[in-house]
C-alpha positions as CSV (number, residue, x, y, z in Angstrom):
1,X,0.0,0.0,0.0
2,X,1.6,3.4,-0.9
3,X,0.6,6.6,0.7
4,X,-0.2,6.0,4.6
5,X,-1.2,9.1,6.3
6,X,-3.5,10.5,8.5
7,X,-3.4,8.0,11.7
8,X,-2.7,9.7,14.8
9,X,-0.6,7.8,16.5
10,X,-3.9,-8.8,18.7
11,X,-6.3,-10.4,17.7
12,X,-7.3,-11.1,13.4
13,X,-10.4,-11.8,15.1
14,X,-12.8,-8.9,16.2
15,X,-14.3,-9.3,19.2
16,X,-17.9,-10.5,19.8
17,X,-19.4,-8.0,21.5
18,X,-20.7,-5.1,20.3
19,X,-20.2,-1.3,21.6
20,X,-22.4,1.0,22.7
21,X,-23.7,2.8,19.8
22,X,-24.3,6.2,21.3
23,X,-20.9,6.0,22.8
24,X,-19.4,5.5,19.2
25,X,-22.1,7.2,17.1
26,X,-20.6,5.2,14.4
27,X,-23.5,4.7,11.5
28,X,-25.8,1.5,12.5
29,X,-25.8,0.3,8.6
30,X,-21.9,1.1,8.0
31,X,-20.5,-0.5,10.3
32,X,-20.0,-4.2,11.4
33,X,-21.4,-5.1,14.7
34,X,-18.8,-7.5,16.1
35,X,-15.8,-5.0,17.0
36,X,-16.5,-4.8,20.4
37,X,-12.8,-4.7,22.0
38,X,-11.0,-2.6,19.5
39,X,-13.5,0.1,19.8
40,X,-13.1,-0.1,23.4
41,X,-9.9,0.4,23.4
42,X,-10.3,3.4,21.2
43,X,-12.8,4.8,23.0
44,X,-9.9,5.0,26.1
45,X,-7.2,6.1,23.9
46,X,-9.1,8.5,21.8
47,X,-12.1,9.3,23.4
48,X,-12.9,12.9,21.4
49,X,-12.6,11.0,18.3
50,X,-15.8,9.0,19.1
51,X,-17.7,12.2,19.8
52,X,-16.5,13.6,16.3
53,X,-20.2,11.7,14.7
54,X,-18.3,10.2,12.1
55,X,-20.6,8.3,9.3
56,X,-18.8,5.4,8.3
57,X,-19.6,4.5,4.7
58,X,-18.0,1.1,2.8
59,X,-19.1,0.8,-1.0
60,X,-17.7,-0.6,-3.6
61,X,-16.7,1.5,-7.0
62,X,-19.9,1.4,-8.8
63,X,-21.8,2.6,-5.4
64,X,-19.9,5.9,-5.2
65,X,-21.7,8.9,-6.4
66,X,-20.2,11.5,-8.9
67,X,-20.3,13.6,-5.9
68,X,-18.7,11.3,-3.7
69,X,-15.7,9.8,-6.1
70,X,-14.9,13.7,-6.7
71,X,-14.7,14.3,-3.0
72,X,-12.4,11.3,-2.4
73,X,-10.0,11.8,-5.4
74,X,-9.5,15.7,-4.3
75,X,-8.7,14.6,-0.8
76,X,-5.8,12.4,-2.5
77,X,-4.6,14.7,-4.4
78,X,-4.9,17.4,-1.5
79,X,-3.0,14.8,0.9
80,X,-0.6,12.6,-1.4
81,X,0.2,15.2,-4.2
82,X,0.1,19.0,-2.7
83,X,0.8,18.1,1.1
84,X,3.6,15.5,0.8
85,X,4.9,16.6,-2.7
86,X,4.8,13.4,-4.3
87,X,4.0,13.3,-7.4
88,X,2.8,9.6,-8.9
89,X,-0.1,8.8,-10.7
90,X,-3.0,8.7,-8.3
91,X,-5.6,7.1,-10.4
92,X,-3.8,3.7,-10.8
93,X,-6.4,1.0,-12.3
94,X,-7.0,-0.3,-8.7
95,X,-10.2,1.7,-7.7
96,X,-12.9,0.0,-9.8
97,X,-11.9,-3.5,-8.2
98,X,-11.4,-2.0,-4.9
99,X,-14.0,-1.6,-1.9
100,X,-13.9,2.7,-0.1
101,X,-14.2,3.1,3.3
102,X,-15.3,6.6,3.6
103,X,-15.6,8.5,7.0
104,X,-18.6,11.8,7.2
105,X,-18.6,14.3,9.4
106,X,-21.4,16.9,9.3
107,X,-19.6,20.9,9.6
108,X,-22.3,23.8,9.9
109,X,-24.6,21.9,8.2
110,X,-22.4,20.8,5.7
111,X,-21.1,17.2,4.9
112,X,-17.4,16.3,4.8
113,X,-15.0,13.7,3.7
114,X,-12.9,13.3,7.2
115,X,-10.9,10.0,6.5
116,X,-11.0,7.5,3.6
117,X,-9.1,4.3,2.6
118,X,-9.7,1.7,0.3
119,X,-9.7,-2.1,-0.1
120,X,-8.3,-3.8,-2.5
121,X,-9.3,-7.5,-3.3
122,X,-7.1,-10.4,-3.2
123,X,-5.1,-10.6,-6.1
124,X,-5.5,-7.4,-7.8
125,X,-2.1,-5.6,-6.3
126,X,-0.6,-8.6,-4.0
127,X,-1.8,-12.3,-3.1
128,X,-3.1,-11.2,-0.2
129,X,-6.2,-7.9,0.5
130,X,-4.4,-4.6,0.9
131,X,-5.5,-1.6,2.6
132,X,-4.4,2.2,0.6
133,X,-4.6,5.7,0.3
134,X,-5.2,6.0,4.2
135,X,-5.9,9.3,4.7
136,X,-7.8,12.0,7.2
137,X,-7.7,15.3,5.7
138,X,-6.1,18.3,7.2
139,X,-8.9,20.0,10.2
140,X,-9.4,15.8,11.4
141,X,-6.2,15.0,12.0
142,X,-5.0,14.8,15.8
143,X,-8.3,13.2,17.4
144,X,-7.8,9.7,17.0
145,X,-10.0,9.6,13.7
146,X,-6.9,7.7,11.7
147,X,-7.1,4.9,14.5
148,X,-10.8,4.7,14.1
149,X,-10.5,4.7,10.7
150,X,-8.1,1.6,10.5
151,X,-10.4,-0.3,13.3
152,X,-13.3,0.4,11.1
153,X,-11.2,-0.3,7.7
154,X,-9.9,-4.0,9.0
155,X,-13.5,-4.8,10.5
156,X,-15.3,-4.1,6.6
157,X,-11.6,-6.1,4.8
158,X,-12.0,-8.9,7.0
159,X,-15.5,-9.2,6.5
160,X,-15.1,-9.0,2.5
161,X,-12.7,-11.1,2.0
162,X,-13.3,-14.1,5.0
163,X,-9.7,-16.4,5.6
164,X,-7.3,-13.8,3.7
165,X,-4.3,-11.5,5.5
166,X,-3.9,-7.8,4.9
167,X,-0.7,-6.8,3.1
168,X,0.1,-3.0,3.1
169,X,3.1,-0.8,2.6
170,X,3.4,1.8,5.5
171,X,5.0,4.8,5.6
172,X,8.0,4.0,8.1
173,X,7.1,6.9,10.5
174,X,4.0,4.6,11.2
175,X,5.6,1.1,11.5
176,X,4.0,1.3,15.4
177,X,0.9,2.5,14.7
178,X,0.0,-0.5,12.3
179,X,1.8,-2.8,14.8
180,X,-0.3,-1.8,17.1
181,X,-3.1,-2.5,14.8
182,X,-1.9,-6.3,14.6
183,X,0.4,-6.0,11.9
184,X,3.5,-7.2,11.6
185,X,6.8,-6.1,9.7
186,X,7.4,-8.1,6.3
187,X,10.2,-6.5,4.2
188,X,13.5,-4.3,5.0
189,X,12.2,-0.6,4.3
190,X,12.6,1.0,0.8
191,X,12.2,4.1,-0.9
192,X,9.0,4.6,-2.6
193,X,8.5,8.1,-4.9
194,X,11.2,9.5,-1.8
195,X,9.1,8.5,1.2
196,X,10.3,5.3,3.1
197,X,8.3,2.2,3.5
198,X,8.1,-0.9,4.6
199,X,6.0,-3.5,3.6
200,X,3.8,-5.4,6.9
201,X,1.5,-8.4,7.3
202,X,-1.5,-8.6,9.6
């Protein structure tokens, strides 16, 4: 997975039981209902992330509105091109195959695209499901919403694609936050487009 950003800051297995939903206010038909421990333990590491409202929403290519895909590709470009000053072709082939994870918030009346990643099946990039284009976008960052966002993201992969590991390509800066995540280093770091990585396994 190239371009990790946005998280501040052992189980494959989500937990069985399920969270309190006005504690997470995390959308009823979004979100899966077995990830009882790992929102807990967001809730004590991040607790004003929880209270943000954030609408989680996971659709496939064709499901995205015009409106939505437009949002989503100007908060790579904003993130991955302008902010880190890398410039790579965004728009790689991968989306139409791929499931979005795409995280709402509701500003003065006014919707907006907080955090996104995307899914990419089995297959398509590496053998195993990889997670990409993590972001949260520059007023969300700092309240947890990246960890809630990965939680969330893993939940909806897992769910997908039943018996198959997650393969991604971290930033190296954030080789602790995914192994905190369950994830486990699989590769010496490189240089990818002048930001380091390193390749990990969950």
């Amino acid at each position: 997975m190239k371009r990790e950003i946005g998280a501040s800051s052992p189980s494959s297995t989500p937990a069985r039981h399920q969270i309190n939903r006005d504690l997470t206010r995390i959308s009823a038909n979004s979100m899966p209902t077995s990830l009882g421990s790992d929102l807990r333990l967001l809730v004590h590491r991040s607790p004003k992330a929880v209270f943000m409202s954030i609408d989680w929403r996971w659709q496939s290519f064709a499901q995205l509105s015009g409106e939505d895909l437009y949002a989503v590709l100007a908060a790579r470009q904003q993130v991955f091109l302008l902010e880190q000053k890398c410039f790579y072709p965004d728009m790689d082939g991968l989306d139409q195959d791929s499931h979005h994870l795409l995280g709402w918030r509701t500003v003065d009346g006014k919707r907006q695209l907080a955090a996104y990643l995307r899914c990419v099946a089995p297959g398509s990039k590496y053998a195993e499901m990889s997670l990409g284009r993590v972001l949260t976008t520059a007023h969300n960052r700092g309240a947890g919403i990246g960890r809630e966002l990965l939680v969330v993201g893993i939940a909806h992969a897992e769910r997908q694609h039943p018996g198959h590991r997650i393969r991604i390509g971290a930033q190296l800066y954030l080789e602790r936050f995914y192994s905190a995540l369950g994830f486990q280093s699989a590769s010496d770091p490189y240089d990818d487009d002048g930001i380091m990585h390193i390749e990990m396994l969950r």
